[in-house]
Backbone as CSV, one residue per row, in Angstrom:
resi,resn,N_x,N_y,N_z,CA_x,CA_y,CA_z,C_x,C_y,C_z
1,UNK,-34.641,4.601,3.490,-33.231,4.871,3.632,-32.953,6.276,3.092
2,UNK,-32.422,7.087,4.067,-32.072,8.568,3.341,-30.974,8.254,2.229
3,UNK,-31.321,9.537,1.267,-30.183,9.833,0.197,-29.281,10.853,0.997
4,UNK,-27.696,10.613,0.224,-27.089,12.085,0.221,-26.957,12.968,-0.800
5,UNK,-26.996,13.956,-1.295,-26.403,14.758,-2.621,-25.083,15.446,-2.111
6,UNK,-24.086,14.574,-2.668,-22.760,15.254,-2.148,-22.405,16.118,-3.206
7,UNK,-21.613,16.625,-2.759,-20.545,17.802,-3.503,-19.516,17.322,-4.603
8,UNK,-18.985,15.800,-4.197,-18.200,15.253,-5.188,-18.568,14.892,-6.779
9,UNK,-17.922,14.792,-7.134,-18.359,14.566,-8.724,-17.600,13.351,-9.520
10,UNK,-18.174,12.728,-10.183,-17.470,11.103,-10.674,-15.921,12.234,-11.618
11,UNK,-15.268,11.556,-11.605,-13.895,11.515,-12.002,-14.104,11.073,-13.644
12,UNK,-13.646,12.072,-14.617,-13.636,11.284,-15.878,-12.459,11.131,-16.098
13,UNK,-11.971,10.202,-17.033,-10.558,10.032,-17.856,-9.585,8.675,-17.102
14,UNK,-8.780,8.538,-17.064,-8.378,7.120,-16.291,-7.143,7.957,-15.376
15,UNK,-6.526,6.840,-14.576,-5.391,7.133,-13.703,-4.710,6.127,-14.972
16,UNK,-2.894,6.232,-13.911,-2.280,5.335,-14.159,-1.560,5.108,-12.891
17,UNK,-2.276,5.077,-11.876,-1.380,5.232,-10.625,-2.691,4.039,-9.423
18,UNK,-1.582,3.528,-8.950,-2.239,2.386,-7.506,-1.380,2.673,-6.593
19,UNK,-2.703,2.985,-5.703,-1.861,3.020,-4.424,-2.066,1.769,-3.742
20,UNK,-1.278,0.806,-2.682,-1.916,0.113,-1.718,-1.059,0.244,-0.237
21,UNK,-2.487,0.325,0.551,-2.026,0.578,2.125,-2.662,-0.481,2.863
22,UNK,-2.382,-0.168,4.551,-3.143,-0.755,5.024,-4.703,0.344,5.137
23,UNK,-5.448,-0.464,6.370,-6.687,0.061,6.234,-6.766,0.669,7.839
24,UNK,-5.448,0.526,8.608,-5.478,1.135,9.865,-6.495,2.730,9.973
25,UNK,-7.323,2.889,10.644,-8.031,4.459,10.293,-6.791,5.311,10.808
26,UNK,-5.518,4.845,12.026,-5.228,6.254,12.896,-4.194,6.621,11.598
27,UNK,-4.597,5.977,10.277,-3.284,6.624,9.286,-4.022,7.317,7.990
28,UNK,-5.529,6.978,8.309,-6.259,7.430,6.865,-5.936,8.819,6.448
29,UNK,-6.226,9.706,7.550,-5.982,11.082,7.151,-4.729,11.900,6.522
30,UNK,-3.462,10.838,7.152,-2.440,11.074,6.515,-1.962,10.544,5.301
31,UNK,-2.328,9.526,4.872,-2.459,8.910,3.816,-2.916,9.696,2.769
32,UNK,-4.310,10.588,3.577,-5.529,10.795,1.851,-4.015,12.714,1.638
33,UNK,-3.757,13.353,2.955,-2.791,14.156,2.556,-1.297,13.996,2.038
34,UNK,-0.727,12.826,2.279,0.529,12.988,1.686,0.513,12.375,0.299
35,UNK,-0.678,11.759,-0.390,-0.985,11.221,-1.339,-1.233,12.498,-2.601
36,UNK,-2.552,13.183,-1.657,-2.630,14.568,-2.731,-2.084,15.809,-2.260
37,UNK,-1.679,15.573,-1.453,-1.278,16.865,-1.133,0.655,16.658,-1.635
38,UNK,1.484,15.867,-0.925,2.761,15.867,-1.121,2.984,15.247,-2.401
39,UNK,2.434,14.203,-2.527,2.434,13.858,-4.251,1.590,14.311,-5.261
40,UNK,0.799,15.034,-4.709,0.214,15.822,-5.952,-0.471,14.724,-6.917
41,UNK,-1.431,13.701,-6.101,-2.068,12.515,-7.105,-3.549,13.883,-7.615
42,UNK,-4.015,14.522,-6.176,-5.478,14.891,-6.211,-6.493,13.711,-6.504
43,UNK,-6.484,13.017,-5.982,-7.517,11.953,-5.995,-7.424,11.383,-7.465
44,UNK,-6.537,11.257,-7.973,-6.673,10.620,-9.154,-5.537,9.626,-9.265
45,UNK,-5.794,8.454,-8.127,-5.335,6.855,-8.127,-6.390,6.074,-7.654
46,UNK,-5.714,4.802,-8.242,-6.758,3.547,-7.272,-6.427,3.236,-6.310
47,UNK,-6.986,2.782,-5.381,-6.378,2.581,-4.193,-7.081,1.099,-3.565
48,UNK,-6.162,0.055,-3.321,-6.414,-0.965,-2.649,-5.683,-0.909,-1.281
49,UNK,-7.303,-0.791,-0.122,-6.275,-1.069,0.948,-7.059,-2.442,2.070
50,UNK,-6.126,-2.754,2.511,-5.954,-4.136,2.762,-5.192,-4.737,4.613
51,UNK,-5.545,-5.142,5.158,-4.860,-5.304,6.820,-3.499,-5.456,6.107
52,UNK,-2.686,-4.949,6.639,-2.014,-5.212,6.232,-0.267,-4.637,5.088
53,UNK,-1.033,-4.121,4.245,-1.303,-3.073,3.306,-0.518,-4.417,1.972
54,UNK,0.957,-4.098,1.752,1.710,-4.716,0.554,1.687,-5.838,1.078
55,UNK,1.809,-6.438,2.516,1.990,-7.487,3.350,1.388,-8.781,2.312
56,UNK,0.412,-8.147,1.645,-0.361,-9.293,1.239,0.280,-9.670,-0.042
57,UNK,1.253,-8.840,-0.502,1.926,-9.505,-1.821,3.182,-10.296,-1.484
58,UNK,3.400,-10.382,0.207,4.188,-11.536,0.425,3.892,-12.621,0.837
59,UNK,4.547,-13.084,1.474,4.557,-14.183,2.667,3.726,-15.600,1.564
60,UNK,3.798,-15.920,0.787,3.320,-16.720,-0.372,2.688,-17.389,0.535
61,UNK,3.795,-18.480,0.765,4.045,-19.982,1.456,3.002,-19.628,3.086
62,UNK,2.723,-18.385,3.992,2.192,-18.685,4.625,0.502,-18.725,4.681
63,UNK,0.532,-17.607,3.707,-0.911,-17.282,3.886,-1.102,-17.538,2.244
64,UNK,-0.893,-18.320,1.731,-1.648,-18.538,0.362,-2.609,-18.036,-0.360
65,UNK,-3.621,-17.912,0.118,-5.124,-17.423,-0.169,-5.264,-15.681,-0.213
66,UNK,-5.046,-15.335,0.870,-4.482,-13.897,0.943,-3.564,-13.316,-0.219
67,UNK,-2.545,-13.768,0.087,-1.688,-13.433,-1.148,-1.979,-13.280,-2.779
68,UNK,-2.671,-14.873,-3.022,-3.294,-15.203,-4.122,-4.380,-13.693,-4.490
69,UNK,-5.090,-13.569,-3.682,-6.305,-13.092,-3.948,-5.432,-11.067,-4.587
70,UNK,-4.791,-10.886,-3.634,-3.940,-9.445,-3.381,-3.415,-9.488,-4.881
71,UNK,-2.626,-10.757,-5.334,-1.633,-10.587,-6.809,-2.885,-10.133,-7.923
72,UNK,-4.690,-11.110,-7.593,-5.102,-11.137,-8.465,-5.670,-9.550,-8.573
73,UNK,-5.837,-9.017,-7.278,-6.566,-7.533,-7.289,-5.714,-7.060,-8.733
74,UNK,-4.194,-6.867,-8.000,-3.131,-5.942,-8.841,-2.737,-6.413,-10.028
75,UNK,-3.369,-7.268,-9.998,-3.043,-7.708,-12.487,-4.137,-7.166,-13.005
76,UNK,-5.386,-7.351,-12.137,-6.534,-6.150,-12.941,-6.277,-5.008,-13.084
77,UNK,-5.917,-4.800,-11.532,-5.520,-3.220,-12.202,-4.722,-2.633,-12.935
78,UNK,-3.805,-3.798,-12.905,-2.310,-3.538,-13.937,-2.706,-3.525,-15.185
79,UNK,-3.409,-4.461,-15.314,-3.875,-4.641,-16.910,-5.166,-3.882,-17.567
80,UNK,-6.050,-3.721,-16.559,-7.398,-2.742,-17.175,-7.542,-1.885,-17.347
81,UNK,-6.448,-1.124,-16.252,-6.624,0.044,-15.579,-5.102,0.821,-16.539
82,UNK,-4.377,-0.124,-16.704,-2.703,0.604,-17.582,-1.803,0.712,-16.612
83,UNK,-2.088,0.700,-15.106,-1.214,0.535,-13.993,0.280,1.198,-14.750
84,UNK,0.967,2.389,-14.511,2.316,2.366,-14.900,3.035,2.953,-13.676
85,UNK,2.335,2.950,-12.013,3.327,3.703,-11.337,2.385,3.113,-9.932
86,UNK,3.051,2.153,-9.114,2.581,1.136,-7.907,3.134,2.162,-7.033
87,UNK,2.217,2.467,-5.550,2.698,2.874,-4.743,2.802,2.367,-3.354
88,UNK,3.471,1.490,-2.883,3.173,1.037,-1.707,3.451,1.748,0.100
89,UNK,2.414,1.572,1.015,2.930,2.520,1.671,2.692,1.293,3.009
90,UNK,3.888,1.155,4.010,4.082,0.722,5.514,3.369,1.735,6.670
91,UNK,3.273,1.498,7.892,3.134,2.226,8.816,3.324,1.422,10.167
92,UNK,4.036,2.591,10.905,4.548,1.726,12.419,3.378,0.849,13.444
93,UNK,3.647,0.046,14.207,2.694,-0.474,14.604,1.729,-1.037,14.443
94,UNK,1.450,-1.519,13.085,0.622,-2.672,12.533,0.264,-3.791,12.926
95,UNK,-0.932,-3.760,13.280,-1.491,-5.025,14.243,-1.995,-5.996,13.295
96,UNK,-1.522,-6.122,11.890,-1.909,-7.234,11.345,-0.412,-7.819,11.135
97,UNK,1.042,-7.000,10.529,1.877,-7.420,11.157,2.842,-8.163,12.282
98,UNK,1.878,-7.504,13.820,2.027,-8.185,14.864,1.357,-9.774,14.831
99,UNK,0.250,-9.948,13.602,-0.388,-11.031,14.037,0.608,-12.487,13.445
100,UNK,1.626,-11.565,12.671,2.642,-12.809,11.827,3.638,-13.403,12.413
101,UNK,4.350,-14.987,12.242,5.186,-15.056,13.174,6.368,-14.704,12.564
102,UNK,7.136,-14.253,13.536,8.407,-13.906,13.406,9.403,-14.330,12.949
103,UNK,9.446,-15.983,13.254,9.980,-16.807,12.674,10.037,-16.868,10.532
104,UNK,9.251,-16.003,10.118,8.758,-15.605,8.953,9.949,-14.787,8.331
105,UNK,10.918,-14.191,8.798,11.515,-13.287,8.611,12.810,-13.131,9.443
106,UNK,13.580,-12.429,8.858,15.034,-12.603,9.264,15.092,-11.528,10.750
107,UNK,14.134,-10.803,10.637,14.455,-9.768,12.341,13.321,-9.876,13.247
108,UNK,13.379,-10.119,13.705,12.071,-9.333,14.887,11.793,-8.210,15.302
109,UNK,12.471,-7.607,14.468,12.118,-5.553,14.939,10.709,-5.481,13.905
110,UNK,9.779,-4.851,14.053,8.719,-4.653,13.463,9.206,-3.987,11.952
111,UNK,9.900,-2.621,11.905,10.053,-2.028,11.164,10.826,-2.687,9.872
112,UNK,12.170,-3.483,10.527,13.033,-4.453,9.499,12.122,-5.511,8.876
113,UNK,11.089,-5.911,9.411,10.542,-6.863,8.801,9.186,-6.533,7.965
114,UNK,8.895,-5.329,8.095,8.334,-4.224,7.220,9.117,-4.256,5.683
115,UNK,9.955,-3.482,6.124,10.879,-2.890,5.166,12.020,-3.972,4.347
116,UNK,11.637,-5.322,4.731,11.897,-6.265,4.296,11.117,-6.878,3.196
117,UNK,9.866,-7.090,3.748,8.606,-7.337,2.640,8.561,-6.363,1.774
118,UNK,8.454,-5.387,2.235,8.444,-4.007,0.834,9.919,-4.298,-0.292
119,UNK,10.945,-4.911,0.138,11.904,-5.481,-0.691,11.718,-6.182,-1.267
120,UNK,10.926,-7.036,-0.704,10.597,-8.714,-1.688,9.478,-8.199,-2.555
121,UNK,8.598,-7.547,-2.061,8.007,-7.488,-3.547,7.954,-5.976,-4.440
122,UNK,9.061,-5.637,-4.325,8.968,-4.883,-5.569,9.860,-5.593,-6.483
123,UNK,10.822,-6.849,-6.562,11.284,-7.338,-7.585,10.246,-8.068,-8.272
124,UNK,9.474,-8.704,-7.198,8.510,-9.708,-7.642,7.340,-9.103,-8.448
125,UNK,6.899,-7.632,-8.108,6.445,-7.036,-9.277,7.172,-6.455,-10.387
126,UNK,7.976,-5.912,-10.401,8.720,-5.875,-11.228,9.097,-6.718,-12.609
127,UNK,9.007,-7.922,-11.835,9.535,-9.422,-12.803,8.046,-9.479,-13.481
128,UNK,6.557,-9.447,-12.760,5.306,-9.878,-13.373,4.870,-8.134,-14.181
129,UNK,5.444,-7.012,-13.406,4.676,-6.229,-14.796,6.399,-4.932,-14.723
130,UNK,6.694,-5.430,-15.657,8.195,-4.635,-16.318,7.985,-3.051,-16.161
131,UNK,6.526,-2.452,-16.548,6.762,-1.629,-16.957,6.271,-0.359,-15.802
132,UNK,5.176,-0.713,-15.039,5.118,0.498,-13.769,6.306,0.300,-12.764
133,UNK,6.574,1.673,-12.242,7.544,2.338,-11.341,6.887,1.607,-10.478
134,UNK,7.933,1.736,-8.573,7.211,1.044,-7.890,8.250,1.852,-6.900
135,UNK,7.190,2.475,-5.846,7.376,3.182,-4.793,7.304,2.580,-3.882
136,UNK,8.515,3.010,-2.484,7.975,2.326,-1.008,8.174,3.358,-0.310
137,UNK,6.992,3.693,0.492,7.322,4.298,1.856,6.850,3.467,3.458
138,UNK,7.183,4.328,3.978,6.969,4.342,5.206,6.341,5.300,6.212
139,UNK,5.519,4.735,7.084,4.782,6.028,7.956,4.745,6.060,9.277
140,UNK,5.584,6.903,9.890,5.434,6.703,11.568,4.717,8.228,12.435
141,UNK,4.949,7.721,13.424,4.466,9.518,14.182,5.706,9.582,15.051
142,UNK,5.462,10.904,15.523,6.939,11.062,16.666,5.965,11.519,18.010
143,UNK,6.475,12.276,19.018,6.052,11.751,20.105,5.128,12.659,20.643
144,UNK,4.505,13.978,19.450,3.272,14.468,19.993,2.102,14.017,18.604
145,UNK,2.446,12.756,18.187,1.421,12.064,17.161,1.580,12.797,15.455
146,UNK,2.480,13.303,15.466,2.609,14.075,14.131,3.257,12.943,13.534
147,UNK,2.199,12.411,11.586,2.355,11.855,10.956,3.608,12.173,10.521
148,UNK,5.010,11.158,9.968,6.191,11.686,8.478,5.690,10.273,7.930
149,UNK,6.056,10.708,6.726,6.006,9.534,5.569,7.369,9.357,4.870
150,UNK,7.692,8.157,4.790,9.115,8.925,4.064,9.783,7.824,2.847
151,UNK,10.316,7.737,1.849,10.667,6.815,1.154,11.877,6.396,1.763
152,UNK,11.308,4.786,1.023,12.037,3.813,1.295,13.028,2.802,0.187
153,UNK,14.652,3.332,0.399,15.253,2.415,-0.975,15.044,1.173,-1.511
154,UNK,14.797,0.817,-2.574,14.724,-0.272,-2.560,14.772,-0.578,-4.057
């Protein structure tokens, strides 16, 4: 099996920052830039990403196991790691979204029922760890494929 010798170098000192997305690739690139580049992380967060992305810190009652497993990722990291600033990020057209029923949620527009879940659980983290900030965005393209990211109130 070949080796590589990359250029990167292990990271010393800790974060205090999680990101979680989905794992769609047509959003990776914009993701790894509006992360270090517009927020100015420079590669220094954790990052859980997941079909899905925050999706998995809802929907309790449907997908149990999923969910379960997603809360347990983010108490490790909350707790091992010092977690003081959650970042969650949406993106249009999510085909793990599409795979949920609708009936799940108060709209059937993709985006409202996005930006719905990103509501429900930032109280619900909130209530389990008091003390990290908790970001929502959102990520779409317009109509010659150019990524915006943009926050979301909540």
């Amino acid at each position: 099996m070949p080796t590589f010798q990359l250029e990167s170098k292990l990271k010393r000192g800790r974060t205090e920052i999680l990101v979680i997305h989905c794992g769609d690739y047509r959003f990776q690139p914009a993701f790894y830039e509006f992360l270090n580049g517009a927020l100015n992380l420079n590669g220094s967060y954790d990052l859980m990403v997941i079909p899905g992305g925050p999706l998995s810190l809802t929907l309790f009652e449907y997908l149990p196991k999923f969910s379960w497993v997603s809360w347990k990722w983010l108490r490790f990291f909350v707790e091992k790691h010092g977690i003081r600033r959650l970042i969650l990020i949406q993106h249009q057209d999510c085909a793990w979204y599409e795979t949920m029923p609708v009936h799940l949620h108060a709209s059937s527009e993709l985006r409202q029922r996005q930006e719905q879940d990103l509501g429900r659980a930032k109280p619900t983290m909130k209530k389990d760890f008091p003390n990290p900030t908790v970001e929502l965005y959102y990520a779409t393209w317009d109509p010659t494929d150019r990524i915006t990211i943009g926050s979301i109130p909540g």
